[in-house]
N, C-alpha and C positions, 0 to 999 in steps of 0.2 A: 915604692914597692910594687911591683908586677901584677897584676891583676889575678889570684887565682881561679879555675873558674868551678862553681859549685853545683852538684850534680848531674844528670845525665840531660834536663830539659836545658839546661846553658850550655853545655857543650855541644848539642843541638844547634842551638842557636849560634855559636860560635862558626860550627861546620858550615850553616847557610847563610851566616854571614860573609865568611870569607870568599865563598863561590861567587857571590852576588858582583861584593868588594872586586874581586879577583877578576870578574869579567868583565863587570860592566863601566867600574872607575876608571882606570888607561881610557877608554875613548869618551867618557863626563871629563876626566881631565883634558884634556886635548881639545874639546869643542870647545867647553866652557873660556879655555886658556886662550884658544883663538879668540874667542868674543870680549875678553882684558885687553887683547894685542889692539882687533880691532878699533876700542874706546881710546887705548892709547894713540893709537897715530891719526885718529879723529880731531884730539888736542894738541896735535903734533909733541906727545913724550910731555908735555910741560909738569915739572913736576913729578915724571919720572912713570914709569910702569906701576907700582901699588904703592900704597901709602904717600897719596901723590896730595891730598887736602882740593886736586881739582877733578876730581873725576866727575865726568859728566857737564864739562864744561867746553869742549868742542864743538865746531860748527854745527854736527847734527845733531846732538843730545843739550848743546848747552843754546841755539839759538832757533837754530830750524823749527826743533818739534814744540819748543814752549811758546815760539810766535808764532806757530798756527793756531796753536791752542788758545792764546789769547784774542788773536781777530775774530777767532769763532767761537767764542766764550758769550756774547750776546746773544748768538742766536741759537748756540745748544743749550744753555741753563734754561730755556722754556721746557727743555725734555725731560727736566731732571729734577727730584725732590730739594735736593740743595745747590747753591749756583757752583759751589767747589767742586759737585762733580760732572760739569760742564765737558771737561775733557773726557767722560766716559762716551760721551755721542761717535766721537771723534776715532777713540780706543771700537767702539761695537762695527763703526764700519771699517777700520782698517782690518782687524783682527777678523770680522767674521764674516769679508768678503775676503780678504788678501789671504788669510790662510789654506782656504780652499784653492784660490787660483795659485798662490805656491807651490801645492802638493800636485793639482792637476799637469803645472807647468816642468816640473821633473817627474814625475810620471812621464810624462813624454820624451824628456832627454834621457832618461830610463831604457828606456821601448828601444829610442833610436843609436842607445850605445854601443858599440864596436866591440868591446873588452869590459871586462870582470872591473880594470883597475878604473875604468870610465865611469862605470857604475859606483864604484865605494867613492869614488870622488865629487858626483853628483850627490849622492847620501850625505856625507860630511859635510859640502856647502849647503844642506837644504837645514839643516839643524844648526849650524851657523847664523844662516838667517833668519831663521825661526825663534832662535833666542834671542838674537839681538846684542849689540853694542854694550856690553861689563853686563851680560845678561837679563837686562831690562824688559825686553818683552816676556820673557817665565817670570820675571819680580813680578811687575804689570797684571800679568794672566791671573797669576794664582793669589794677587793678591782681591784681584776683583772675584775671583772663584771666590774666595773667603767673606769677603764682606756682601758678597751678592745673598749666601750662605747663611751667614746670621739679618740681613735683613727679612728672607723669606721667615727663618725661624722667629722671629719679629712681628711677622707679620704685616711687612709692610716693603718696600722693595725700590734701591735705585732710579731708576726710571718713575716720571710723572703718571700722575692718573690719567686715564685708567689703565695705563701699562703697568701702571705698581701692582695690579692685584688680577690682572686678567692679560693672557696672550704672548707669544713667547719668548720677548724680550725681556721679562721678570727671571725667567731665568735663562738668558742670553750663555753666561761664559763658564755656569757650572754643565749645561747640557750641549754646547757647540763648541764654540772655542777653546774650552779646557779639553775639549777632545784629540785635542793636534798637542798636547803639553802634558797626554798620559793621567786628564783625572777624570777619576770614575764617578758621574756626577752624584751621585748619591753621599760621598765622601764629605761636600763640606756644605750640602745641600741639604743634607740631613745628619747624619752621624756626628758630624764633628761638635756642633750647638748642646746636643743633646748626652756626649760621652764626656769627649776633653771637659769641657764648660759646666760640665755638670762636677767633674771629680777633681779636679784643679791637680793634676799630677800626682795624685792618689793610687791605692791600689788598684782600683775597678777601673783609671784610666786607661784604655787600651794600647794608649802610646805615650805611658808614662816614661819618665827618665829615669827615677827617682830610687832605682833597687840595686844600681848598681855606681861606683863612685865615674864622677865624670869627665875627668882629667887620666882617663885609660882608653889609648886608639883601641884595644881588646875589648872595651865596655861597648863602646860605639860600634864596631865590628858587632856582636852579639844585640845589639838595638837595633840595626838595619830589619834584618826577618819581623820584628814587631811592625818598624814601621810598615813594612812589604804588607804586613797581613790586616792591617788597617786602611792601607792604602788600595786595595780592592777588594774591601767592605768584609772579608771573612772573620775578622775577630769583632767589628762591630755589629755584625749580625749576630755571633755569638752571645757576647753581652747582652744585646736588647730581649733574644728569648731568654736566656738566662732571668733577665729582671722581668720577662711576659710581659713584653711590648711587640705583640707580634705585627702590630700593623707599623710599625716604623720597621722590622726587620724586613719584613715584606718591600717595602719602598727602598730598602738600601739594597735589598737582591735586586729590584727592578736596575739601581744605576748601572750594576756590575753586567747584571744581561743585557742593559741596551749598547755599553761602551764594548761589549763582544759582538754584537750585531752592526755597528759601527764597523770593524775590525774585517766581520766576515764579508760587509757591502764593498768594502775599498779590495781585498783582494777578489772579489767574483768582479768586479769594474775591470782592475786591472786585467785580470786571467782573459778575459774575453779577447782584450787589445794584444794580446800576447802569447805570439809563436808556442810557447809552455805551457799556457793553458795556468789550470786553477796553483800548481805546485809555484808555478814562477808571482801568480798574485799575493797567496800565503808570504811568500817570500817577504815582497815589496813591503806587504799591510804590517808584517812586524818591525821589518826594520826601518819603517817611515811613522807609527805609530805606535807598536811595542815597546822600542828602545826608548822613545819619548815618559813612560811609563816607569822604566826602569831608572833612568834619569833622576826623575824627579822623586823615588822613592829616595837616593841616595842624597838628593841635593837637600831636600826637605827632614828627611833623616837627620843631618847636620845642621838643618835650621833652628828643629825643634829641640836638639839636645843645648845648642846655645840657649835658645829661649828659657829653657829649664835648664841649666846649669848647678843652680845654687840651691844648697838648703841650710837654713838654720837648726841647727841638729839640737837644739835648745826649745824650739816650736817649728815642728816640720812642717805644718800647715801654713806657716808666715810667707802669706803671698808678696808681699813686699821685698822678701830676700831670695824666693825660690821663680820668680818672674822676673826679666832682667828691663833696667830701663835706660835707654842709650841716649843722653841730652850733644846735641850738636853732632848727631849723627851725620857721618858723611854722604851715608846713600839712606834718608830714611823715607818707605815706600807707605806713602799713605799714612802716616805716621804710626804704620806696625812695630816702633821703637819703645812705645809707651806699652809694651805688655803687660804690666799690670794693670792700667786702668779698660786697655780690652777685657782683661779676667773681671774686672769690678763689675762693669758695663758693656758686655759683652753685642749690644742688640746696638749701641747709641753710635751716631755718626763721627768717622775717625776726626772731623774739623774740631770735636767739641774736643778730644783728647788735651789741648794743653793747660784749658781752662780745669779738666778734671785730673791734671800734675798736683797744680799746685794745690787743690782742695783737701787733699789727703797730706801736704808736706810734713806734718806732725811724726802722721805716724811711718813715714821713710826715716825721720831723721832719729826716732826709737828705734825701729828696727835693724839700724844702717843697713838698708836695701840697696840689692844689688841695682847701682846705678852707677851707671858708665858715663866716659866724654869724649868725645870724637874719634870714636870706631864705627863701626859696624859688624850687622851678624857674623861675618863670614872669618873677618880678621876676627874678632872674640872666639870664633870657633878653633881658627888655631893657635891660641894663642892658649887656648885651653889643652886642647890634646898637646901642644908641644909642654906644658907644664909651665909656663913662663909668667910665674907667678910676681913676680916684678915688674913686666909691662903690664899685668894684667891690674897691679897694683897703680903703676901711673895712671891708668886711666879711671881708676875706684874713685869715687865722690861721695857716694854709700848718702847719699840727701837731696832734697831739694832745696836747689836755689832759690831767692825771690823772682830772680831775674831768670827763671828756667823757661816759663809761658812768652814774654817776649823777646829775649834773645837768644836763648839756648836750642832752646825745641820749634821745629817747623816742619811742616814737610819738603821734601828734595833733598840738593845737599847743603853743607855748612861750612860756609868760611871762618877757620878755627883762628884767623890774623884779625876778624872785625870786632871778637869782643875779649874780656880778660877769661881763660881760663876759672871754673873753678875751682877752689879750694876741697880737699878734704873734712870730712864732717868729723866735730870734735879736735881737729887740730892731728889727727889720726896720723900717726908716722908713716912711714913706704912701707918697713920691715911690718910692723903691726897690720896695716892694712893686708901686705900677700900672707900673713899665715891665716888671716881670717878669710882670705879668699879659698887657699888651700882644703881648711876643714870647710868651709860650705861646700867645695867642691868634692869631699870626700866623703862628708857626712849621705846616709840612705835612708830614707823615710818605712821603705817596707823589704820584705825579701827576706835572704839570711843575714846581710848583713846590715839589718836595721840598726839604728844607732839609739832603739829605745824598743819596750816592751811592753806600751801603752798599747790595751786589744782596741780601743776605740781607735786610736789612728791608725790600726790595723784592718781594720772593718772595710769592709767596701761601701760604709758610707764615707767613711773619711774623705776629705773635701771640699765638702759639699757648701761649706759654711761663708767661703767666701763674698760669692758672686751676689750685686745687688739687684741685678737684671737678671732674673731667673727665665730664662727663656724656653727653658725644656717643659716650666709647669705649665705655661700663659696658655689655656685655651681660648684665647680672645682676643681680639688685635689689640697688643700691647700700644698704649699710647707712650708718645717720645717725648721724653721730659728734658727739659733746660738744666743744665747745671745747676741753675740756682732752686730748681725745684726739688733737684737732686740733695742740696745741701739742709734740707729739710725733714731729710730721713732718717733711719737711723748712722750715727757716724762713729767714725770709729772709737 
């Protein structure tokens, strides 16, 4: 049934949905789609254009970049708090010398182009490369924006002492390099620990999913302007005075003014070099670093509505069925597949995530929680908006496995031919498994169309209850505890 939409602030959001949709998708499709094309004739097609089980196994993604990584795996893990993120030395100088010399370097074929159609052709290869190969370098970026994010909120930070806690590699890729991929550092540098992490898809979350059903392109159309207005700090600055936390609104205004001062330096650079002066700079700084921005509101947009897809309309608060968890995922980045146990342990290193799979398996296999097998965000994403609640049902396992920590779950990708498939939890039929996908994906925690009338999970504390690593309250450098210290506290 059609999505109706309710009131005047949703049909709001509908109208600047669409505009956003309407502009700025056709060319996120088209870039993004070259950088699929790209990956494929890297592996020469094997396996086919998507849903290929190889993606990321061509010359440069499948051996180039992981054996540099590994010869110089000795000598970067002296850099870095854990030896796994060795290949982050590797990611800060490519990323945060080569994007500058990127930009510089079509800025000048810019300058010296002939025609209009030289110019949009320059543009569209610079954001080609910039993303990268089935868009790995924005996976990459924003996935280090995020954990860089909740380390600082942590209190403790990637890079070895005393880079962890002084100078400005601590915060490398949420105040530099996420600047060339449209985020506004304050976004996961602060806001995001302290909002998302704190209300777990609640109603005080600023970029919740959860009010509208999510198997509706009309829902997600109408969710873009939330993300938009999260995405450059103006509804998290909202909330924080709201709750009279002015000195973290304060610091998330600072991200939003410095990534416009950023914006205004790159077109006064440019204007100088340039017959047009400051009109033709403005020009350049949007559509070389604007458009980047608008990108990612849409691509992350659709990140985060997968990630939050499901609710158990029975206990809407059940992180285990409203956080998705992707076992043998084909592209998993950093192992951002385990989103629930990021929700658990929000601050702790993603290496530790498979050990903390299995530690909660209990209570997945009570909740049959939304846990997947050999997809990814992007395919779950349309496999949602197309309704296709039968693939969506093949790939349901709704549990953990024993065997999920060493053969299921990893990070990178997953050869789905090395181990057996697993089975559905409880014996769970296909038909039974998509209608319960269906109502989790239909059920709504808050809004008009809640699917309950509890004022407590109505509240904007609602939430809150999950999370074991509270990182929003930690006035102190939280110390980093082992799983097995973890397994000590309280459990579920």
């Amino acid at each position: 049934m059609p999505l109706k939409l309710v009131g005047f602030n949703e049909r709001l959001q509908c109208l600047a949905g669409t505009v956003l949709v309407a502009t700025t998708g056709p060319i996120v499709g088209a870039v993004v789609g070259s950088t699929v094309l790209w990956e494929a004739i890297d592996r020469g097609f094997k396996g086919g254009l998507v849903e290929s089980n190889h993606e990321l196994s061509g010359l440069l993604m499948g051996r180039l970049v992981p054996w540099f990584d590994r010869v110089t795996q000795p000598l970067n893990k002296r850099f870095v708090k854990h030896p796994e993120d060795a290949f982050v030395v590797n990611a800060s100088v490519y990323f945060g010398l080569g994007l500058p010399l990127l930009l510089y370097t079509f800025a000048r074929l810019t300058l010296a182009a002939e025609s209009v159609g030289a110019c949009v052709g320059y543009w569209f290869l610079y954001h080609v490369l910039r993303i990268g190969p089935y868009f790995m370098n924005f996976a990459y970026v924003y996935t280090l924006c995020h954990k860089e994010g909740h380390a600082h909120a942590a209190r403790t930070g990637l890079f070895a002492s005393p880079c962890d806690k002084h100078g400005p590699l601590r915060y490398l890729f949420n105040w530099w390099v996420g600047l060339y991929y449209g985020v506004m550092p304050a976004t996961f540098a602060v806001g995001h620990s302290i909002n998302h992490h704190k209300y777990n898809n609640g109603p005080a979350d600023v970029v919740s999913t959860s009010d509208k059903p999510r198997d509706e392109w009309l829902s997600l159309v109408c969710y873009v302007p939330r993300f938009f207005l999260y995405a450059c700090n103006v509804s998290t600055v909202l909330q924080f005075l709201k709750e009279k936390k002015y000195r973290v609104a304060f610091d998330t205004t600072l991200g939003t003014l410095y990534f416009g001062v950023w914006m205004v330096v790159v077109a006064a650079l440019y204007g100088v070099q340039s017959a047009a002066g400051w009109e033709r700079g403005c020009l350049f700084s949007f559509a070389y670093l604007g458009y980047p921005f608008l990108e990612q509101t849409l691509m992350l947009s659709g990140i985060n509505w997968s990630w939050h897809a499901f609710l158990d309309p029975d206990d809407v608060e059940n992180e285990y069925v409203q956080s998705i968890t992707i076992l043998g995922g084909t592209i998993n980045v950093l192992n951002e597949d385990s989103h629930v146990v990021h929700h658990q342990y929000p601050g702790f290193h993603w290496s530790r995530h498979p050990q903390l799979l299995t530690k909660h398996a209990q209570a997945y296999e009570q909740s049959l929680g939304s846990v997947f097998y050999g997809t990814h965000t992007f395919e779950m994403l349309a496999l949602i908006l197309l309704r296709d609640y039968d693939k969506l049902a093949d790939r349901f396992i709704g549990h953990m496995p024993e065997n999920a920590a060493l053969e299921l779950f990893g990070c990178g990708t997953h050869d789905k031919g090395a181990v057996a498939a697993p089975t559905r939890a409880r014996g769970m039929g296909k038909a039974e498994a998509a209608e319960l996908i269906k109502k989790r994906l239909q059920a709504c925690w808050w809004g008009p169309r809640a699917c309950h009338s509890n004022a407590a999970l109505l509240s904007d504390q609602a939430g809150e209850s999950f999370a074991r690593a509270k990182e929003w309250e930690d006035a102190h450098e939280q110390k980093e505890e082992t799983p097995t210290s973890v397994s000590s506290k309280k459990t579920d």
